[in-house]
C-alpha positions as a printed Julia matrix, in Angstrom:
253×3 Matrix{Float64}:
 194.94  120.4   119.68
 192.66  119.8   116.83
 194.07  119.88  113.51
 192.54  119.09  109.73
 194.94  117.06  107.8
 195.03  120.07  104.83
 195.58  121.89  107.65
 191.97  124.16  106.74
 191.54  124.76  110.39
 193.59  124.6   113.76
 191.35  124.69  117.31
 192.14  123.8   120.8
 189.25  121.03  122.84
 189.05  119.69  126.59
 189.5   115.85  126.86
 186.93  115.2   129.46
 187.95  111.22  129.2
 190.92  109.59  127.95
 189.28  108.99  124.81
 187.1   111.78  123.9
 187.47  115.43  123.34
 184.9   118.29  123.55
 185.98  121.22  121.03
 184.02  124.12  119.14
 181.35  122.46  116.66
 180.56  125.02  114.33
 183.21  124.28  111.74
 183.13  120.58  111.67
 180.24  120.44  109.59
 179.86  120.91  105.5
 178.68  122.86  104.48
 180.17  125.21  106.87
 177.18  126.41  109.74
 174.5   125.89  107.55
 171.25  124.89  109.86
 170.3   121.11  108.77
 166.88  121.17  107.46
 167.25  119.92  104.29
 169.06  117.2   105.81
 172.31  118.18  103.64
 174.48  119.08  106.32
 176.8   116.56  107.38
 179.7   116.0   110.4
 183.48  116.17  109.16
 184.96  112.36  108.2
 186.84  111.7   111.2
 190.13  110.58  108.81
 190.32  114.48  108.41
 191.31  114.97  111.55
 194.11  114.98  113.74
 194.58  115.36  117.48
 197.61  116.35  118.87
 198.35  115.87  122.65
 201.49  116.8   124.68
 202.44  114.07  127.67
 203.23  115.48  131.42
 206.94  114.89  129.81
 206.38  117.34  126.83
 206.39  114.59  124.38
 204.31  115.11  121.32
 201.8   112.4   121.2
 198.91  111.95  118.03
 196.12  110.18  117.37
 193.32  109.91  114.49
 190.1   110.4   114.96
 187.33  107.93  115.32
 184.02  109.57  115.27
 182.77  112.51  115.34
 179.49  113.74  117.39
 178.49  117.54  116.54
 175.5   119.24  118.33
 173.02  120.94  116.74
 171.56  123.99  118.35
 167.65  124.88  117.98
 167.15  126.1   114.36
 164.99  129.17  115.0
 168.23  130.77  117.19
 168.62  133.94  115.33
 172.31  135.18  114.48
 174.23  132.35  116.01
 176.02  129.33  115.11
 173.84  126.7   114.22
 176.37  124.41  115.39
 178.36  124.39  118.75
 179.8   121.38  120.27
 182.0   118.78  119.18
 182.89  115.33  120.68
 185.85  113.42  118.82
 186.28  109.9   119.39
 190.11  108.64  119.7
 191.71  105.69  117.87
 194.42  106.51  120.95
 193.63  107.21  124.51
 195.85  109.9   125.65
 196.16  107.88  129.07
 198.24  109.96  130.76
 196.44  113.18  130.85
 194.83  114.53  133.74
 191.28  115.28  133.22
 188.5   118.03  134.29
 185.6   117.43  136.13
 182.42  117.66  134.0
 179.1   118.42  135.59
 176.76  115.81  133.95
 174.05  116.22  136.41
 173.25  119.6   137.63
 175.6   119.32  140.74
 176.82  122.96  140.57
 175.45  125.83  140.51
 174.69  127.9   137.3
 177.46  130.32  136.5
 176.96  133.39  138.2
 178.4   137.67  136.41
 181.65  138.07  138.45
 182.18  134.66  139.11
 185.93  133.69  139.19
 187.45  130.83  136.09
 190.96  129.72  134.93
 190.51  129.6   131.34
 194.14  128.54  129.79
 195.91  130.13  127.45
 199.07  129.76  125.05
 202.09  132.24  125.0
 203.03  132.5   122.16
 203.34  128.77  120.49
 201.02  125.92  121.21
 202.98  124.02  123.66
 203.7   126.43  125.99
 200.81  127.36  127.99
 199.59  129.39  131.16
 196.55  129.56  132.99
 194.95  133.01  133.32
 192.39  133.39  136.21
 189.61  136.1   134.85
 186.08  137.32  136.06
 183.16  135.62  133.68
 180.72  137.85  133.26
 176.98  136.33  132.17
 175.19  138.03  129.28
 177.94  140.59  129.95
 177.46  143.9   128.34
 180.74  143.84  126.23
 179.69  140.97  124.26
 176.37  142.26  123.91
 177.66  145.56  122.34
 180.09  143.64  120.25
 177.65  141.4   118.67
 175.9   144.21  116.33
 173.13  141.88  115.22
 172.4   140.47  118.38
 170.8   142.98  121.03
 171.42  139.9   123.74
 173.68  137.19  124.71
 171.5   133.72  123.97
 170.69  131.78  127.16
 172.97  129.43  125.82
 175.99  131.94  126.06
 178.1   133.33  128.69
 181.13  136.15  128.36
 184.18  136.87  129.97
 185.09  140.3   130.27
 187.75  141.87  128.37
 191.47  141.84  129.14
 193.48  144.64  127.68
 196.64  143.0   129.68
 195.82  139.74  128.53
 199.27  138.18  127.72
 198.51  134.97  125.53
 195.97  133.96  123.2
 193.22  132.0   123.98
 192.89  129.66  120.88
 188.99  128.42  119.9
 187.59  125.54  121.5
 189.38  126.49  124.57
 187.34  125.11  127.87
 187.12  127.38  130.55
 186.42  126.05  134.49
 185.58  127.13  137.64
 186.3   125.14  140.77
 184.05  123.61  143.0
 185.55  121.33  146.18
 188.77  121.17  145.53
 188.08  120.27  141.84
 188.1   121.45  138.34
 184.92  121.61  136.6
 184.66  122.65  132.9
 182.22  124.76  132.13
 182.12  125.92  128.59
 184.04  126.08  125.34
 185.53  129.14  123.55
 183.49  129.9   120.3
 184.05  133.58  119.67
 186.41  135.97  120.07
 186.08  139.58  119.94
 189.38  141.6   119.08
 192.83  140.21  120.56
 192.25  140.91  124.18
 188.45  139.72  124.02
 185.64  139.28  125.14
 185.12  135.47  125.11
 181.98  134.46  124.14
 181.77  130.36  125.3
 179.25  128.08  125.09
 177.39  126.83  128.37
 177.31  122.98  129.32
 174.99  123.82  131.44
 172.46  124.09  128.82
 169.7   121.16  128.99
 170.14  120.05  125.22
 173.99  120.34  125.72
 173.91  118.28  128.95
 171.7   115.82  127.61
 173.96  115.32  124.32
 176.92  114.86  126.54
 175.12  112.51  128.47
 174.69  110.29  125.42
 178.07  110.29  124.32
 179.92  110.49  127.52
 178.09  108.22  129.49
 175.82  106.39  127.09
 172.72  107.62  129.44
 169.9   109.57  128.42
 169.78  108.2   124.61
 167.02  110.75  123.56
 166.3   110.91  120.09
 165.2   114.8   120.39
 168.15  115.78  120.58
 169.75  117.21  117.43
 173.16  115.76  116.66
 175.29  114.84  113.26
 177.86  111.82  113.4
 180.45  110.23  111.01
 182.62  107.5   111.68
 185.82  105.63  110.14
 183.82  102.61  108.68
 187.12  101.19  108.93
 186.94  101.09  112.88
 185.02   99.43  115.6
 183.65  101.86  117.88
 185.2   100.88  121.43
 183.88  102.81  124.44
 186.28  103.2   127.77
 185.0   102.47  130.91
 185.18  105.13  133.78
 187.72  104.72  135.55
 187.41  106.87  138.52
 189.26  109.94  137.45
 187.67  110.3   133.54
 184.33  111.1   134.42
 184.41  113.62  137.6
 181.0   113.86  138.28
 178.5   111.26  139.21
 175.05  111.39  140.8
């Protein structure tokens, strides 16, 4: 869980290795999903943010935050966040968590309307949760109707398709994965809800720009300067990077 220190905003994020988190990007910025070409917008200070993390055991574990990586989207999008993704850095590696597979280098398959994901979801309080298997539907027409400025999904987007049974809520930031091989794969983050049973509108990793960002931060490969990013760090802190250790990153070439 992802939590300002005022307590201004509350979202859920994937740690895809011990020591980094993927979450929604769009309001970790100030000002608040204003496109950066003024070169006024800037990342959140990590010391405003908290991460919360509960151990196999249900104990309540915390940790600050030591940088934080948001992605910028292409500035002539029309009627969508300029903003997306987030990667925060940990002071504390959350060792004990079990981690997702992340597709870094076009392994899978693109996600396909009616494919099959576990997207997980919180009944009622934050640390109780459930898994909910649903049907993801791509550019789905739900969203599309939903969206009143937005004839389209953008290619960037994918939908899940709404559940009027849907017994938890499915907090922002939320990953959703599909499986491939015996193995958990996340494949985008929760940015939109519409209404309390949804649709989901999440952003793709699949994207190029996203993959490549990820890539830079994840892995330290592809360091490409094109790609649109804002960053603050605790000038207090050393930026230490944790090796791979077999089960953080899932997917290799």
């Amino acid at each position: 869980m992802v939590k300002a220190v005022d307590n201004s905003l509350h979202y859920v994020g994937t740690l895809i290795r011990h020591d980094l988190v993927l979450t929604v990007g769009a309001y970790l910025v100030d000002p608040y999903d204003h496109p950066n070409t003024t070169g006024d917008v800037f990342a959140f200070a990590p010391s405003r943010l908290r991460v919360l993390w509960f151990s196999p055991s249900w104990r309540l574990e915390r940790s600050e935050v030591r940088a934080v990586h948001v992605h910028e989207r292409d500035p002539f999008v029309l009627y969508d966040h300029a903003y997306d993704l987030a990667l925060l850095e940990l002071k504390t590696p959350f060792r004990e968590s079990a981690l997702p597979c992340i597709d870094l280098w076009n392994s899978l398959q693109p996600i396909q309307p009616g494919q099959k994901g576990i997207i997980p979801s919180y009944a009622g309080s934050h640390d109780s949760s459930e898994v909910n298997s649903i049907p993801l539907l791509v550019n789905g027409t739900l969203c599309s109707n939903s969206q009143k400025l937005v004839p389209d999904l953008t290619s960037g987007r994918f939908c899940t398709s709404q559940r009027p049974d849907e017994p938890s809520v499915i907090m922002r930031g939320a990953g959703v994965y599909t499986e491939a091989g015996g193995r958990l794969f996340v494949r985008g983050v929760e940015i939109k809800t519409f209404g309390v049973h949804g649709p989901h509108v999440y952003v793709k990793l699949e994207e190029p720009s996203v993959k490549t960002w990820l890539r830079k931060f994840v892995v330290r490969q592809g360091q490409d300067d094109d790609v649109a990013t804002l960053s603050a760090s605790d000038p207090d802190s050393d930026i230490i990077w944790f090796p791979d250790d077999g089960a953080t990153l899932a997917e290799h070439r």
